[in-house]
C-alpha positions, 0 to 999 in steps of 0.5 A: 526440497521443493514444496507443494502449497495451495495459492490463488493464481490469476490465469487471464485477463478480466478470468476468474481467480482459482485455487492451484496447487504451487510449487515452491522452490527451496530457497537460493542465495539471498531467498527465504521460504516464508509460511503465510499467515494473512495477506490483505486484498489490495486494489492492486491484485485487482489490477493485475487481475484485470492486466492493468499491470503486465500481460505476463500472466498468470499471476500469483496474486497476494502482496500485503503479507505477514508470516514466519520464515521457514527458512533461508538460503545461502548468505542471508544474515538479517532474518532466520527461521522463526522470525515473524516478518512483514513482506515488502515490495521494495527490497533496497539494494543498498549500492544503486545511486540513491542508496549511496547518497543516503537516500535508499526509499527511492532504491532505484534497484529493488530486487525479488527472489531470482527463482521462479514459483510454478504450477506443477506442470512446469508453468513459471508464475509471476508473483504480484509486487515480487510477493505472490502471498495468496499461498500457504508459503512464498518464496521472496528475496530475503531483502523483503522481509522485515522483522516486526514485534510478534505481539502484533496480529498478523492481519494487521500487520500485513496490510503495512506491506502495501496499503496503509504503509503507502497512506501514512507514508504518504503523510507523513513521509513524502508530504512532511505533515507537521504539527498545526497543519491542514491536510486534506486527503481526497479518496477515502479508500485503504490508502486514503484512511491511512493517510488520515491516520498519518497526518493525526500522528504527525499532529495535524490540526485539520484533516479534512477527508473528501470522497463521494460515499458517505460511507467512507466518510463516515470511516474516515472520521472514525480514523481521525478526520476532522471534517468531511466533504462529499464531493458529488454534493459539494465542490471539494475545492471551495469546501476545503479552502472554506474549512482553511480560512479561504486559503487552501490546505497546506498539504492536499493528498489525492488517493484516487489516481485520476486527473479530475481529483489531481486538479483537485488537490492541485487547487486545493491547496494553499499558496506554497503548499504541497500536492502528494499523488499517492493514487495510482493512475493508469497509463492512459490518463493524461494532466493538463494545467496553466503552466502560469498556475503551476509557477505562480502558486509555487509549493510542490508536486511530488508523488509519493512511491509506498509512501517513500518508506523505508521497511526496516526503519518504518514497519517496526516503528508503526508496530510498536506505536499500534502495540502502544495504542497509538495508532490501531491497524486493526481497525483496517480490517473489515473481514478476515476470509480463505483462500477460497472468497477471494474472488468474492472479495474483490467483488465487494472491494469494488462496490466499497463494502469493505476497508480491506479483505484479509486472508487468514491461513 
C-alpha cells in the first residue's frame, strides 16, 4: 500500500525549496522502499534546484543517502528488509557493453526504479540522480542499494553516495594514485578533500591542495595535504611545479569545473602525467589549448565519472577502512540539520561555511 511521507521538492527554477507531502509507491519488480536516515547537501541538488540539470521540474531533491530497506519488491535477491544500505546513482545493469568486457564503472545503462513518487494530487516528481532522499522514505531501483557494515553512522556513510566517493575515486580510481607520488587537487570543496583523502590512502608523498579560501585550505591540510597554494595570492601553476622540483605534479585533479582551473591542472602536471577532471562543468564552457601541448606533454586526460566506482566493490571497502580508523568520513560532516534548513543549507554551502550539510531524519 502506498505511503504518505514528508520530502523536500524543488517546485521551479532559481524558487524556494519546501516541504511536501510525497506519495511513495510500494515497491515493483526490481524496487526497494527505503527508510532514510541521513542524506548529505550536495553541490549538485543545487544545480537541479537552479535548472542547470533538466527542466523536468519539480524535483525530489536529496541523492547522498543512507538508511535501511523497509522492503523490496519481486525478484530482488541481493538486499532484504533490515539491511542498512548506502544509495548510489549508478546502478550497473551487468549486460551493456562495458559490463560485459568487465568494466562495469562505466555501465553504460544505469537504471533507477521505473515507478514514479508523486505529490498527493497525482503530480509525478523526479527524483534528483534516480534517489530523491530528501524524504522520510524513497523508492530507487534495488540495484542502488549497497550493503555497508552497520557500525558506521549513517551521516557518514551517505556522503559516500555522491561526494566524497567521487573525490577518492577520483584518486585513487581514475588518476591510478601510486606510492611516492605527487598529486595536486585544485577545488578544495567536498570533492576535492575527498581527493586528498584518497591520494594520502594510495600513499601519496605530496599532495598539494589549491584553492582561493584559506579556510578551505585550512581543511584540506586537516584532511592530509601536504602543502597548500592560494591561488588568488600565487600562480597555482608555478607553485606547484616549485613544490615538484620544477616539473609539475604526477597526477593534477581539477575539482571545480571550470576551464581556467582545467588549464591549470593541465600545465600543471608533469611530462607524461595525468589530468583528472572531476569538477562538473556547465554546458556552456567551452576548452581551448595548442593541440602541440597536448601532444607534446604526452600523459592523459581523463575525466572521472563518481570516481569510476563500482558500489558493491567499494562503499564496503571505505567503510571498513573508516570503522579501522584509517580514513575518517565523519570529519566531511560539518552540520547535521531537518528537512526544514535545507534551503538554508544551500545558502551557506554557497558562501563556503560548510564541508557538507547532512540531513538527519
Amino acid at each position: 500500500m502506498a505511503q504518505e511521507v514528508r520530502g523536500v521538492i524543488a517546485p521551479g527554477k532559481d524558487e524556494p525549496v519546501r516541504i511536501e507531502t510525497i506519495v511513495v509507491p510500494d515497491p515493483g519488480p526490481g524496487e526497494a522502499v527505503v527508510k532514510v536516515q541521513a542524506c548529505g547537501v550536495c553541490h549538485t541538488d543545487l544545480h537541479y534546484k537552479q535548472g542547470g540539470i533538466n527542466d523536468d521540474f519539480p524535483f525530489l531533491l536529496g541523492h547522498e543517502a543512507a538508511g535501511v530497506v523497509e522492503s523490496v519488491g519481486e525478484g530482488v535477491t541481493d538486499v532484504a528488509p533490515g539491511d542498512f544500505v548506502v544509495l548510489n546513482w549508478r546502478a550497473v545493469c551487468g549486460t551493456c557493453r562495458a559490463c560485459l568486457r568487465g568494466r562495469p564503472w562505466y555501465c553504460f545503462d544505469t537504471h533507477n526504479a521505473r515507478q514514479r513518487m508523486t505529490l498527493t494530487d497525482g503530480t509525478e516528481l523526479a527524483p534528483a540522480l534516480g534517489i530523491g532522499a530528501f524524504a522520510e522514505k524513497t523508492l530507487v531501483a534495488a540495484g542502488q542499494c549497497t550493503k555497508v557494515d552497520p557500525a558506521v553512522s549513517p551521516a557518514a556513510a551517505g556522503l559516500l553516495g555522491c561526494g566524497v566517493m567521487a573525490g577518492i575515486g577520483a584518486a585513487i580510481n581514475t588518476g591510478g594514485v601510486g606510492r611516492g607520488d605527487s598529486v595536486a587537487v585544485i577545488g578544495c570543496g567536498g570533492v576535492g578533500d575527498a581527493a586528498v583523502v584518497g591520494s594520502r590512502l594510495a600513499g601519496a608523498a605530496k599532495i598539494i591542495a589549491v584553492d582561493i579560501d584559506d579556510r578551505k585550505l585550512e581543511t584540506a591540510r586537516s584532511m592530509g595535504a601536504t602543502h597548500t597554494v592560494n591561488s588568488r595570492q600565487t600562480d597555482p601553476v608555478e607553485a606547484i611545479r616549485e613544490l615538484t622540483g620544477g616539473f609539475g605534479a604526477d597526477v593534477v585533479i581539477e575539482a571545480v569545473g571550470r576551464p581556467e582551473t582545467y588549464q591549470q591542472a593541465f600545465y600543471a602536471r608533469d611530462l607524461a602525467g595525468t589530468v583528472v577532471l572531476v569538477g562538473v562543468p556547465t554546458p556552456d564552457m567551452k576548452l581551448e589549448l595548442p593541440l602541440l601541448d597536448v601532444f607534446g606533454r604526452g600523459g592523459s586526460l581523463k575525466s572521472s565519472w563518481y570516481g569510476d566506482c563500482l558500489p558493491s566493490r567499494d562503499f564496503p571497502m571505505l567503510v571498513d577502512l573508516h570503522l579501522q580508523g584509517r580514513i575518517d568520513l565523519e570529519a566531511f560532516v560539518t552540520e547535521t540539520i531537518g528537512l526544514d534548513e535545507v534551503e538554508k543549507a544551500f545558502e551557506r554551502m554557497h558562501r563556503g561555511d560548510v564541508l557538507r550539510s547532512v540531513v538527519v531524519l
